[in-house]
N, C-alpha and C positions, 0 to 999 in steps of 0.2 A: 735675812729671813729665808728659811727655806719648808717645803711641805716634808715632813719626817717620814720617812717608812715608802717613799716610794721610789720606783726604778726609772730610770730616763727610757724615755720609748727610742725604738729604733729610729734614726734619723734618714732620711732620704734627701737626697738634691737632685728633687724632680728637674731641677732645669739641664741636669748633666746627664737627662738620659736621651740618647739621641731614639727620634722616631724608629727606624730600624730595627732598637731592638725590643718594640712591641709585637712584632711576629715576625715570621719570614720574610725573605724579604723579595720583593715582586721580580719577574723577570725581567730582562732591560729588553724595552720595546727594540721592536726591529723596521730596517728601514722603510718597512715597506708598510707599517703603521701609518696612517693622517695624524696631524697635528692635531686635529679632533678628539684623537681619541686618547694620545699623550697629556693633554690637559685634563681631561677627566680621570683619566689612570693617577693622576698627579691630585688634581681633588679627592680622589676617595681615599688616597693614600694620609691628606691630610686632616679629614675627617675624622679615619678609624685613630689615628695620635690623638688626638683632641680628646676623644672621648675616652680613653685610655688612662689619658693626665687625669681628666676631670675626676673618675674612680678613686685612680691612683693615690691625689692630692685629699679629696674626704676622709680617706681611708687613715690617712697620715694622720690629720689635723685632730679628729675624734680619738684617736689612740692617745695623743701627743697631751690630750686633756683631761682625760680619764685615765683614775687610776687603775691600775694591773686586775684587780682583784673586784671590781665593779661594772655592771653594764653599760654598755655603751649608749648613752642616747641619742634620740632620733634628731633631736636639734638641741646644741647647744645653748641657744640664746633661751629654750624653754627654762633652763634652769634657772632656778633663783638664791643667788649665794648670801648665805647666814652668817657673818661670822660674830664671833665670841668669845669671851676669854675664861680659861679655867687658871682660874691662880691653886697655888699648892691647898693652902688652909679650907675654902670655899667651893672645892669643884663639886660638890653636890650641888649646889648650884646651878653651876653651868648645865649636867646631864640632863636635871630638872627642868630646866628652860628648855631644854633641845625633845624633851620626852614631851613637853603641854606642846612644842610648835608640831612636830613630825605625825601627832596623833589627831591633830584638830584642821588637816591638809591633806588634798590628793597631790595638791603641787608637789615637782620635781625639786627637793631642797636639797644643795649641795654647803655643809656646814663647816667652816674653814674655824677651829677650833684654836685659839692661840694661847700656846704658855711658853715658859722659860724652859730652857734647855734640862732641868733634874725632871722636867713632870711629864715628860712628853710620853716615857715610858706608861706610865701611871693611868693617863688621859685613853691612852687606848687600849689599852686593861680593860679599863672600866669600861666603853665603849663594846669592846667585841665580847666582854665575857657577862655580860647583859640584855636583857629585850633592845636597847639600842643598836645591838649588831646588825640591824637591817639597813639601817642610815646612811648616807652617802657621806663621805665625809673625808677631810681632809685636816692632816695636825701640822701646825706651823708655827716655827720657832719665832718668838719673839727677841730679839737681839738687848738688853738694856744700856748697851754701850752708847746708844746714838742719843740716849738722852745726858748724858755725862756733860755737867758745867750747863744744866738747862733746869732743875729744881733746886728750890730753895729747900733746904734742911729743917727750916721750923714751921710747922703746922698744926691746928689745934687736932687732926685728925689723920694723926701717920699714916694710917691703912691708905689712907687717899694720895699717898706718896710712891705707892707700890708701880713698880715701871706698869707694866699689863692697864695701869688705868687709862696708859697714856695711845694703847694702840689707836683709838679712833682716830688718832690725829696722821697715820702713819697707812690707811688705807690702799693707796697704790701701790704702795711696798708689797702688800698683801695679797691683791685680788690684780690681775692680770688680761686677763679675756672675759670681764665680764662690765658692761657700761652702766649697769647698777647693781649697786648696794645696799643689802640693811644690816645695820649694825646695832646688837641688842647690848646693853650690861648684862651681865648675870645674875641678878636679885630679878629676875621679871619671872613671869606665868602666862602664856598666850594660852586665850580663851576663842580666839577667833581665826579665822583662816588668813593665813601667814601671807596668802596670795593677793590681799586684801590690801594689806600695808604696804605691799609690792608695788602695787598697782596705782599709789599716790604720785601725784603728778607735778611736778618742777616746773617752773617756768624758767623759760629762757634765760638763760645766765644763771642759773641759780645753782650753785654745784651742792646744797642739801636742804633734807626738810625737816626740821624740830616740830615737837609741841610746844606752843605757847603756855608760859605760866600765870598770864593774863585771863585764858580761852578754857578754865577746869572747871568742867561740869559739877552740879553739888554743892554750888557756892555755901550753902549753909553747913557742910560739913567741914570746908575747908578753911571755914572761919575759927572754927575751933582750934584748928591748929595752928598755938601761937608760936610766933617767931618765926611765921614761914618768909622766905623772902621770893619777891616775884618780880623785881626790878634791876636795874644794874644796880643801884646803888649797893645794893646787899651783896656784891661781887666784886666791883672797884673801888679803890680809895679814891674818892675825888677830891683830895686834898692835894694830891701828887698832882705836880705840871700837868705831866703828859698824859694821865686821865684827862687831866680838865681841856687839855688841848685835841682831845680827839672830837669833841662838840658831842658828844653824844650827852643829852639829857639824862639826868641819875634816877627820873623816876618811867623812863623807856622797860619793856615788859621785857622783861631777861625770858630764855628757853628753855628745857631741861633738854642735854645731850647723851642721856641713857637710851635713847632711841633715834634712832638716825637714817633716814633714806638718802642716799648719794649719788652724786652722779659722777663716774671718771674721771669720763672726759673733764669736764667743766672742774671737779680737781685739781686734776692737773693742769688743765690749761690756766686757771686762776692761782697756781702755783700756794695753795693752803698751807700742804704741810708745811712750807716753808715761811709761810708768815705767821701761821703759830706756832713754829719754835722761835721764831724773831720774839712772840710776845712772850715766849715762856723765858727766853734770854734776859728779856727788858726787865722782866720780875726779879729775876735773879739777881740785876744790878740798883731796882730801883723800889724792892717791895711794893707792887703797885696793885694788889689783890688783899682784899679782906679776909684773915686770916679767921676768923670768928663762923667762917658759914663753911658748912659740911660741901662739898663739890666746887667749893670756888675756887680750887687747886688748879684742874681739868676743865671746869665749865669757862671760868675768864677768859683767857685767850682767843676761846671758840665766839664767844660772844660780842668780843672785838671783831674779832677777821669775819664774822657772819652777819655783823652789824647789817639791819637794811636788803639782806642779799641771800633772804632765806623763804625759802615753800614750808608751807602749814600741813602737819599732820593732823587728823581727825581725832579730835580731842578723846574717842574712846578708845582710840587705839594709843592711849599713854595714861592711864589711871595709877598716879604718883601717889607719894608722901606716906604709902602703907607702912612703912617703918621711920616714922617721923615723932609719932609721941605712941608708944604703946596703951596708950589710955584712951584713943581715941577712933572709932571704928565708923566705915561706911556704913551706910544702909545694905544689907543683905540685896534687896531689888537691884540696885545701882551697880553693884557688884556682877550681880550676874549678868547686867548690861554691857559690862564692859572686856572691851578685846583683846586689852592687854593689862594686867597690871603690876608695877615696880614697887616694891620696897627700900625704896630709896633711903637712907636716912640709916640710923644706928641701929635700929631694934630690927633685925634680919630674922624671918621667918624662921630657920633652922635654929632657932637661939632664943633664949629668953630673958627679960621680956619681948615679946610681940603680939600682933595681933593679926587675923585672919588669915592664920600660919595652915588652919585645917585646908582652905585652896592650895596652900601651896605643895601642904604634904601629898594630897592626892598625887601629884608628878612625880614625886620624890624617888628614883632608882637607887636602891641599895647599892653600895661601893661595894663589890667583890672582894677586894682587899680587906672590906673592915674595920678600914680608917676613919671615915665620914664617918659619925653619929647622929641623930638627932635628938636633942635636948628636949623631951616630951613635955606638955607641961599640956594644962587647962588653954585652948583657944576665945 
């Protein structure tokens, strides 16, 4: 994986430059100096280096992180990185998402954009020759190689097959200097200040945070919508061994991973990516996920290896199922309450049927290009 379009900053090996040649260089005391004053000539000499490096070294690190053609910020750590995928067919999408976060924020959002190597062109098209051209952002190749001999071939819903589903699982590959992460799908509409969602809090050891499918506001809306699943069962076969041998009970509240706060470090040090390609391996030799539910592709894995060992998102900041039955619509109120919401499920806003697509077209950036359409219909 790599960020596309940008240039390697100049490199420096601050440690190979000797003190000396930060200015002139002092005259050699003479003998008729006190040791007195050799020590302090020797301190100030090591003082003005020090402070020299310190410039020196900022000066680096902030270049070495931003790109060529963007402001340099004042601190790093202020920034808050977004990433997201723009697949070929759906990047209206994505822009859409990135237009409700960047307008409804004063936060510093740095948006790490990921596709496959034909769109990458495309992705910043669309990007610079739009009102998006202000955005800070960054386009990053997704590789589909690393997933090879790790999906299974049959699924009632191929689109959920597309490599790009799979980047949340591949996070540190992605983001670098930054110790947290949010990570959106691309069917969502932030309604709320991005800073918000930032600012949700991990407990110790916990390397992310979902929303609960147990914890969804509206319960009498969500009743209506049948077939929803909110348990493991609806995600694992536990007829298979090694389902039933992981002890996890089948009616435990499964999580949706369309939204995701992370943390690096704990990432990596819990070593994830690598225990969910171990689970996406185990599938591939053992069919051990329920073929019948829309996200049990992507979400299983996660819900094993996160079993137990996850922080809670604020249930408005994940307002699901909006493309789950197109017949079936929130409360208008409810709506406006809430901070984020997904169209999860088949019925996708830009596409018909759906419902409460007119939220979503309000964000909607016309593709330059032409390609993107939207399907108008009655909301």
């Amino acid at each position: 994986m790599y960020c596309e379009g940008q240039q390697p900053a100049a490199s420096h090996d601050l440690n190979a430059l000797p003190c000396s040649s930060s200015g002139p260089r002092s005259p050699k005391p003479s003998r008729h100096h006190s040791p007195v004053n050799q020590v302090l000539l020797f301190l100030l000499i090591v003082t003005l280096c020090g402070i020299l490096y310190k410039k020196v070294q900022k000066g680096t690190v902030l270049r070495n992180e931003t790109d060529d053609d963007s402001e340099i910020p004042e601190e790093t750590e202020d920034e808050i990185p977004v990433v997201i995928c723009a697949a070929a067919g759906r990047m209206g999408a994505t822009m859409a998402a990135i237009n409700s976060i960047y307008s409804n924020t004063d936060a510093n959002i740095l948006f790490y954009v990921v596709g496959l190597r034909n769109t990458l062109t495309r992705i910043r098209k669309w990007i610079e020759h739009s009102k998006l051209r202000e955005i800070n952002f960054k386009i990053v190749e997704f590789n589909p190689t690393v997933l090879k001999g790790k999906i299974r071939p049959d699924s009632s819903r191929p689109e959920l097959l597309q490599p790009l589903n799979f980047v949340r699982f591949y996070l540190p590959l992605l983001i670098h200097q930054h110790e947290k992460v949010i990570y959106l799908d691309d069917d969502i509409i932030v309604q709320g200040d991005i800073q918000e969602l930032y600012d949700t809090t991990l407990a110790l050891g916990h390397a992310a945070a979902f929303s609960d499918d147990c914890n969804l506001p509206s319960a009498q809306d969500i009743d209506r919508l049948v077939g929803l699943q909110n348990t493991y069962m609806g995600y694992l076969d536990y007829r298979k061994k090694t389902i039933k041998d992981l002890g996890i009970s089948p009616s435990t509240c499964s999580f949706n991973p369309g939204v995701i706060v992370a943390n690096m470090t704990e990432w990596k040090h819990q070593r994830i990516t690598k225990q969910l390609e171990k689970w996406m391996q185990k599938n591939v030799e053992e069919n051990l996920y329920s073929s019948s539910l829309g996200g049990g592709v992507a979400t299983s894995p996660m819900l094993i290896v996160f079993h137990g060992k996850y922080s809670t998102i604020n249930p408005l900041w994940h307002i699901r199922h909006l493309g789950w039955n197109p017949d079936t619509r929130y409360s208008e109120h409810f709506l406006q309450e809430a901070k984020l919401l997904h169209w999860n499920g088949r019925h996708k806003p830009w596409d018909f049927p759906s419902v409460h697509n007119d939220l979503w077209e309000s964000w909607f950036v016309p593709d330059p290009a032409g390609i993107f359409t939207l399907h108008h219909h009655n909301s």
